[in-house]
C-alpha positions in Angstrom: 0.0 0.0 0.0 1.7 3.2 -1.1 1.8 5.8 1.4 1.3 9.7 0.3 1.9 12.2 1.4 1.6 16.2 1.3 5.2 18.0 0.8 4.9 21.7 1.7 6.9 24.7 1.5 7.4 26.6 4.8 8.7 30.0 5.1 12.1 30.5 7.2 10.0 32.5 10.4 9.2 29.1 11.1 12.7 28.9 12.4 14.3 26.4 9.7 16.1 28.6 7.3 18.9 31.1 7.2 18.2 35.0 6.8 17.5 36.1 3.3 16.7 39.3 2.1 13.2 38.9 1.3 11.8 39.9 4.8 9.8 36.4 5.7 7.6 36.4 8.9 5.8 33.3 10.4 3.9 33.1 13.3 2.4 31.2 15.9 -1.2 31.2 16.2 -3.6 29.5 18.7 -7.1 28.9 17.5 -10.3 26.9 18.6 -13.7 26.7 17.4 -15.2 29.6 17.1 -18.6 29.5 19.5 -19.8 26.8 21.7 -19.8 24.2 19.4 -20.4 20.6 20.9 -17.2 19.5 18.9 -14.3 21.8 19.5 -11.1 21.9 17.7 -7.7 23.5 19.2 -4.4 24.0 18.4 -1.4 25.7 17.2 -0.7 27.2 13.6 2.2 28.6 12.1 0.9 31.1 9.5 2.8 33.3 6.7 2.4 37.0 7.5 5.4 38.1 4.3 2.9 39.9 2.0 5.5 39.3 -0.6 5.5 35.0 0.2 3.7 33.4 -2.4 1.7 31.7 0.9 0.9 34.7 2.4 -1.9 34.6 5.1 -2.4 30.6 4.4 -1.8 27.8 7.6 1.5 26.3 6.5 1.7 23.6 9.6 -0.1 22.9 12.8 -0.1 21.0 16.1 -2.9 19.2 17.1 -4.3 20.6 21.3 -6.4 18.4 23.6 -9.9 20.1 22.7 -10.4 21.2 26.6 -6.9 22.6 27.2 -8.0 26.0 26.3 -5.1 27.0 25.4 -4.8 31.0 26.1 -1.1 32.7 25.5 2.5 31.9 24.4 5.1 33.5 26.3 8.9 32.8 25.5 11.4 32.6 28.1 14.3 34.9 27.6 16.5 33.4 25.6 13.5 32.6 23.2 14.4 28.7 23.5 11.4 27.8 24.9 7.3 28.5 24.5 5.2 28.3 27.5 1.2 27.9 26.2 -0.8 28.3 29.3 -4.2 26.6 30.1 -7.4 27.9 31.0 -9.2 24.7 31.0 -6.1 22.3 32.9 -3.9 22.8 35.6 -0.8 22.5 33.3 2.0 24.3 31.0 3.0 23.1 27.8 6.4 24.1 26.9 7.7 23.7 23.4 11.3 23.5 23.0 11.9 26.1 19.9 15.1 25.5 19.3 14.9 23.1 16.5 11.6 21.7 14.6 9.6 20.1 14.9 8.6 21.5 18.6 9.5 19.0 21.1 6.8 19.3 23.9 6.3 18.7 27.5 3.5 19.0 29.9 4.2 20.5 32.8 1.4 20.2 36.0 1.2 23.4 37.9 -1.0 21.9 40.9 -3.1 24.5 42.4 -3.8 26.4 39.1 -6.9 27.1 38.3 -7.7 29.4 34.8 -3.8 30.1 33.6 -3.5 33.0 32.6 -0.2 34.7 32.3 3.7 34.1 32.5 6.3 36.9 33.2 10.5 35.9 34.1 12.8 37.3 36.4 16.2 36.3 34.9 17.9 37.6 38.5 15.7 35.2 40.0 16.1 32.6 37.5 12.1 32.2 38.1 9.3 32.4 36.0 6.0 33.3 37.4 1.9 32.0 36.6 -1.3 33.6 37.0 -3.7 31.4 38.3 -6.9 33.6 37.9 -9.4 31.0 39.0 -7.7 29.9 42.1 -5.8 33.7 43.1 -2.2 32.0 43.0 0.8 32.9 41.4 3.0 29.7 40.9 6.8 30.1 40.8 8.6 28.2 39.1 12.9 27.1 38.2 13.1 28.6 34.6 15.7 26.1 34.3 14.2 22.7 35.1 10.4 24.3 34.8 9.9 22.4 38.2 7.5 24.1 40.6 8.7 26.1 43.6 6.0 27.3 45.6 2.6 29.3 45.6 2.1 32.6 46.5 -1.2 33.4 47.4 -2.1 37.0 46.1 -4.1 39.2 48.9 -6.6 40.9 46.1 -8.6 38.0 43.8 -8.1 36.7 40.5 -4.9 37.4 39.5 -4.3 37.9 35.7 -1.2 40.5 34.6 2.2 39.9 35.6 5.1 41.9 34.4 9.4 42.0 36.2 11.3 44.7 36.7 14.7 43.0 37.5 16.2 46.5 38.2 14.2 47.7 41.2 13.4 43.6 42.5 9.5 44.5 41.7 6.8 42.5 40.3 3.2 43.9 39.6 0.1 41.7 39.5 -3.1 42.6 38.6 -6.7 41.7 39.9 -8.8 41.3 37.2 -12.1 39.4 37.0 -13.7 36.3 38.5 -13.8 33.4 35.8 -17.2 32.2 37.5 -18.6 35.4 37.6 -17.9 38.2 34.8 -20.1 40.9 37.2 -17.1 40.1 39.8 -14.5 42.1 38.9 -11.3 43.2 40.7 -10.1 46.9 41.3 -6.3 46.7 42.5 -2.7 45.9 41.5 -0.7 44.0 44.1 3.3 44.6 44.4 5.4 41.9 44.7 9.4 41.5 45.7 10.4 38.4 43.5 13.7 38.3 45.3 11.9 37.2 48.4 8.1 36.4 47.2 7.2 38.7 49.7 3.7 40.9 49.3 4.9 44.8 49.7 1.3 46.3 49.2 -1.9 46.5 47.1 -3.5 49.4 45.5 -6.3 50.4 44.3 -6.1 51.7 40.5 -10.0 53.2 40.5 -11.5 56.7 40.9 -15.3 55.0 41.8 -15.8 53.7 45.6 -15.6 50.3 45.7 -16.5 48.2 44.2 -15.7 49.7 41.3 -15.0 46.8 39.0 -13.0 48.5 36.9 -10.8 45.2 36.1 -6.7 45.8 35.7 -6.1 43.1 33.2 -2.8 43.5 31.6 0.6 45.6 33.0 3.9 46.0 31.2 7.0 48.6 32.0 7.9 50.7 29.7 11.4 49.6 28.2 14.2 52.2 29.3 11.7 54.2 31.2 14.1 55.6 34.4 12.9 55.7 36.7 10.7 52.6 35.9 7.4 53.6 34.4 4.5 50.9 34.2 1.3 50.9 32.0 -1.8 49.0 33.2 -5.0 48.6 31.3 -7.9 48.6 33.0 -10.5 46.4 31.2 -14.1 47.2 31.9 -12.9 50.9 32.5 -11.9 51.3 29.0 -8.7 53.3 30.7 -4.9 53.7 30.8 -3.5 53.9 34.3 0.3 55.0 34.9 2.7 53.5 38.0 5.4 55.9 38.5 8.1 54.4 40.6 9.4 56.6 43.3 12.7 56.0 44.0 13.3 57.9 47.6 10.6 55.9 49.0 11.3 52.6 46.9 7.1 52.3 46.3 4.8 53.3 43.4 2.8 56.0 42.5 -0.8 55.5 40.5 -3.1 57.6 38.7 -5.5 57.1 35.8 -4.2 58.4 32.0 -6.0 57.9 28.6 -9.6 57.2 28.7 -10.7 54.7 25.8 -14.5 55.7 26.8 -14.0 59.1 25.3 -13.3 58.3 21.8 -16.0 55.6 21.9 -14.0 52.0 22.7 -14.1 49.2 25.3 -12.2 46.7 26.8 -8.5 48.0 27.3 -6.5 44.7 26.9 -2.7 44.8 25.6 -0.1 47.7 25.5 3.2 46.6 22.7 6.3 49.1 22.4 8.3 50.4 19.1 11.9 48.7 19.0 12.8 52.7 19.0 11.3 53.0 22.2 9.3 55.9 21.2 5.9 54.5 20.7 3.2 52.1 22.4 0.0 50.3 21.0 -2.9 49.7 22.6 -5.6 47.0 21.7 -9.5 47.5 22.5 -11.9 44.9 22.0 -15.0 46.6 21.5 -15.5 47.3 19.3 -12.1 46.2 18.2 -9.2 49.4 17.4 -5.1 49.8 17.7 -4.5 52.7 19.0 -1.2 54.7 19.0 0.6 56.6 21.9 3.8 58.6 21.6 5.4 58.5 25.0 8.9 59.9 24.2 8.1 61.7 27.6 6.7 57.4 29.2 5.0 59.7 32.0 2.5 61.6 29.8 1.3 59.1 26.7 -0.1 61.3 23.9 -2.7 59.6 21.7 -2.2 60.2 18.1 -4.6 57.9 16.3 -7.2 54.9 16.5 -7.0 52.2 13.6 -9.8 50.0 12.9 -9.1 45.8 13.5 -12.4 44.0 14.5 -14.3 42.6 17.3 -12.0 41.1 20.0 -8.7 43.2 18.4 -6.4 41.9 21.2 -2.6 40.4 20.6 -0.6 41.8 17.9 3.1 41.4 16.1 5.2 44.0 14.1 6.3 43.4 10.7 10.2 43.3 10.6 10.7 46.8 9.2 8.1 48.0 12.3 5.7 49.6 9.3 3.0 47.3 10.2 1.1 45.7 12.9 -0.7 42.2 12.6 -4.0 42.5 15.4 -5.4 38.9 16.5 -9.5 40.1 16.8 -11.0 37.6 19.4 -11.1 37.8 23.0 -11.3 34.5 24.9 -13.9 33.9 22.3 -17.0 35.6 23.6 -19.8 36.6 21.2 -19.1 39.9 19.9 -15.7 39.4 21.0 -14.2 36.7 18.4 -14.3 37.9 15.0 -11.4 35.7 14.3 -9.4 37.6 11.6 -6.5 39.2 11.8 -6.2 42.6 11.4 -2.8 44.0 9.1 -2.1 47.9 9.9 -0.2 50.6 8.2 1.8 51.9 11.7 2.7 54.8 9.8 -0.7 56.1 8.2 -2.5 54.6 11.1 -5.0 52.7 8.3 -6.2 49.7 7.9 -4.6 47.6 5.1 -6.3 44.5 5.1 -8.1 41.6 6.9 -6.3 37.9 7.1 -9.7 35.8 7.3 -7.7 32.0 6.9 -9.5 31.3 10.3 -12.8 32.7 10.4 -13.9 31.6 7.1 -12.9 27.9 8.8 -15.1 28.5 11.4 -12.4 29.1 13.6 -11.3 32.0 16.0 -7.9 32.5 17.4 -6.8 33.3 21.3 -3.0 35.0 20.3 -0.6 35.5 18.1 3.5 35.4 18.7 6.4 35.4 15.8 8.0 32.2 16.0 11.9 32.3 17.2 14.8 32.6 14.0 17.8 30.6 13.6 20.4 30.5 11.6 20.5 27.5 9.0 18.6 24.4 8.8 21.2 21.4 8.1 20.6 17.8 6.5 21.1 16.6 10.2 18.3 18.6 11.6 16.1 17.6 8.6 17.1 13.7 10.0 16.9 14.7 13.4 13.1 16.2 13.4 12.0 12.7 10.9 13.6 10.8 13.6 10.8 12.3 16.1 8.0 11.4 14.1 6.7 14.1 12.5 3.7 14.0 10.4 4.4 17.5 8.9 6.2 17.0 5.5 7.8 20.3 4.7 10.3 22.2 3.4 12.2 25.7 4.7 12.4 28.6 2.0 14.9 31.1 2.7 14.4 33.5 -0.6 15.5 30.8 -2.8 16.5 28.0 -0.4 14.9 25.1 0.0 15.0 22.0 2.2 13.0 19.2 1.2 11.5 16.7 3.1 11.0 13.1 1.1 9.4 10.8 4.0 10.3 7.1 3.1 9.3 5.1 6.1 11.1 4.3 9.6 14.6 2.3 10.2 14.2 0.0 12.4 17.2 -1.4 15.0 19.9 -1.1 11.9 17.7 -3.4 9.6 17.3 -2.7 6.1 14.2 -1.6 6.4 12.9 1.7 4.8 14.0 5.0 7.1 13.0 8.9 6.5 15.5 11.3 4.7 15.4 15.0 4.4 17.2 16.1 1.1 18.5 19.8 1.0 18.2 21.8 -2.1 16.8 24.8 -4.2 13.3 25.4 -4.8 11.3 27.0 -7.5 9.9 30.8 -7.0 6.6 28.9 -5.8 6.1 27.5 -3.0 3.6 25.6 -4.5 3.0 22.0 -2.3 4.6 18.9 -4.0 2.7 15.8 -3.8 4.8 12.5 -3.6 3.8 8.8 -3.9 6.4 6.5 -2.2 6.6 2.5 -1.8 7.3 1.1 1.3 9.8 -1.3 -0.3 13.1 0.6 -0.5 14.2 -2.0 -2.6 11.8 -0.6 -5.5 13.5 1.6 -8.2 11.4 3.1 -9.8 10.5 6.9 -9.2 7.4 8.0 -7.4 7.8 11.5 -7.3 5.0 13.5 -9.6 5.9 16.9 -10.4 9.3 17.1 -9.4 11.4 17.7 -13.0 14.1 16.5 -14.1 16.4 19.6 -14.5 14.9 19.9 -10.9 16.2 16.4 -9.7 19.9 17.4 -11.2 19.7 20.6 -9.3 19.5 19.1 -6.3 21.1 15.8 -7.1 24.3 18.0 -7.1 23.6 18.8 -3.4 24.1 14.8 -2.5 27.0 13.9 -5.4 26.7 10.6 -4.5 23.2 10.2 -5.1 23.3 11.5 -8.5 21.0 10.0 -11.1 18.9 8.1 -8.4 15.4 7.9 -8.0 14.3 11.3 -5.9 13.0 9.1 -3.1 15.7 6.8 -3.1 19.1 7.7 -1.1 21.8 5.4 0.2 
């Protein structure tokens, strides 16, 4: 019985090509089901975001998620070796090791967490640190072995946001909603010493008495603010709030900034920064903008425009030149809230350029959006290496116009002769069109199998392998 199967070309973001100058761009998306559908599908995707790749927009690989992980955010560590997807739905991490594809993956349980929401590192501490929203926890963690530490309860409720300021020994966490119970929200931001896990104080980040619910979900410091300078969104409140650190007194300052409310939004969620430092984008969900900030002066954020994404406008990446934001529109995939597309953004005009719909016209919505890690080449032994795991995902690397090729022949077995799985590197043609190959599982066979592939093709990369010259495509060694 022959066995077919499907051989792809994947863009370099994916991490298994060398830099070119065509400025390719995968990502890592997580996507379910859009609406409470009986049958649920999750996973991750790795999606081309180079308008110039003949693939643009189009799912070029995935990896299959247990339908009730929930899977809610990607977070790599420091070194960008690692990706840690957390959990809403299990009381578990899955860490990918990114270093070389396909992802190796391991589970890790995080007893005690309930609803995971959000990872931050201390590289002083050599710790990372989870948000357990459900159960009002944050886990700590070796971000070496990934082997649990301890718990820290947190004194305010439903922790969500997390962000580590190595340079002051300060962690921030938010209090954001009850999981149970959206009318239950939380109104403060708790300050934590990661050098000690010690609680150092909460505050309250709300004009209204309390309750106010005005829901801090997300906080991030702004890179090369001095002193440190924090941004925290508050999400029912539709409002920016600023923490100031004060360095005689070694404690924070709050007040309330920009007010989303005012120019018609809802739902304050992330805040991303400019590699120049110079500006920061916010994400509201309702009904679903990217809005701009200068903050050359961190303390006093001016707003300078509002672009249009869609319902749920939430995560984002930059293009590599920084001209252009990619907006993930769904927010934990609530109705009104998950539009599903992804949103591509002119930075520089502040205008909408176009929607990627690849998941919602699947029926799909997605949770977040990351780029995936670079490395430098992609070598014969790691094409060996990830057939040797098991992969299912026949595919091939383009850098510009590199190519690795992945010919799947079957499995060795204990030294036998028996059939074994080859990658074979060479050049590929301007398309990335998907090459479909028919192979016999006797190796022994001679004849060729491979449809499409040309002959002035087969001598290009024939001369890659000298000794293989003349052969069959699917037959090496």
């Amino acid at each position: 019985m022959r066995k077919t199967i499907a051989i792809a070309a994947l863009a370099v973001a994916l991490g298994l090509g060398a830099a070119s100058a065509r400025a390719e761009q995968t990502a890592l998306v997580l996507y379910e089901t859009k609406g409470q559908q009986t049958v649920r599908q999750e996973g991750i995707a790795f999606i081309e975001l180079d308008p110039q790749a003949p693939d643009y927009g189009k799912i070029l690989a995935q990896i299959p998620l247990p339908p009730d992980l929930m899977s809610h955010h990607i977070f790599y560590n420091p070194t960008r070796e690692r990706a840690y997807v957390t959990s809403l739905g299990r009381s578990e991490l899955w860490v990918l090791d990114v270093t070389s594809f396909p992802y190796r993956t391991r589970v890790v349980a995080v007893p005690g967490c309930v609803v995971g929401e959000d990872l931050a590192f201390s590289e002083a501490q050599n710790r990372w640190y989870l948000t357990c929203m459900g159960s009002s926890v944050v886990i700590v963690g070796d971000a070496e072995t990934d082997e649990v530490l301890e718990t820290l309860p947190m004194p305010a409720p439903y922790p969500h946001g997390i962000t580590v300021h190595d340079g002051i020994d300060r962690m921030l966490v938010t209090s954001t909603i009850n999981p149970k119970d959206p009318t239950d929200a939380g109104e403060s931001i708790v300050v934590v010493q990661p050098s000690t896990g010690k609680i150092l104080s909460t505050h309250k980040v709300a004009d209204k008495p309390s309750p106010s619910g005005t829901a801090p979900v997300e906080a991030f410091f702004v890179p090369g603010a001095n002193p440190p300078v924090a941004y925290i969104t508050n999400m029912i409140e539709g409002r920016i709030w600023i923490a100031e650190w004060q360095p005689e007194s070694e404690t924070f300052s709050f007040r309330g900034d920009f007010d989303f409310a005012a120019i018609g939004q809802g739902m304050a969620l992330e805040v991303y920064f400019n590699a120049a430092g110079d500006r920061a984008y916010v994400t509201t969900a309702l009904p679903g903008h990217l809005n701009a900030f200068d903050i050359s002066d961190p303390r006093a954020p001016r707003h300078l425009y509002a672009a249009e994404a869609a319902g749920g406008a939430h995560h984002m990446v930059f293009s590599p030149d920084g001209t252009r934001a990619y907006v993930q529109n769904s927010l934990i995939n609530i109705p009104g809230m998950n539009d599903g597309s992804i949103s591509v953004i002119d930075l520089v005009a502040g205008k909408t350029l176009a929607s990627i719909d690849t998941f919602k016209d699947a029926g799909l919505t997605v949770n977040t959006i990351m780029l995936t890690p670079r490395r430098k080449t992609f070598t014969p032994t790691d094409a060996m290496e990830a057939t040797d795991a098991g992969g299912t995902i026949g595919s091939a690397g383009i850098t510009g116009t590199q190519a690795v090729l992945m010919l799947e022949i079957g499995k060795r077995r204990q030294g036998t002769a028996a059939s074994r799985r080859v990658m074979r590197a060479g050049r590929t043609a301007k398309t990335a069109a998907a090459w479909r190959v028919s192979l016999a599982p006797d190796p022994r066979r001679r004849s060729c199998r491979a449809h499409r592939l040309p002959r002035r093709r087969f001598r290009r990369e024939s001369a890659v392998f000298p000794r293989d010259r003349g052969r069959c495509p699917d037959r090496i060694g």
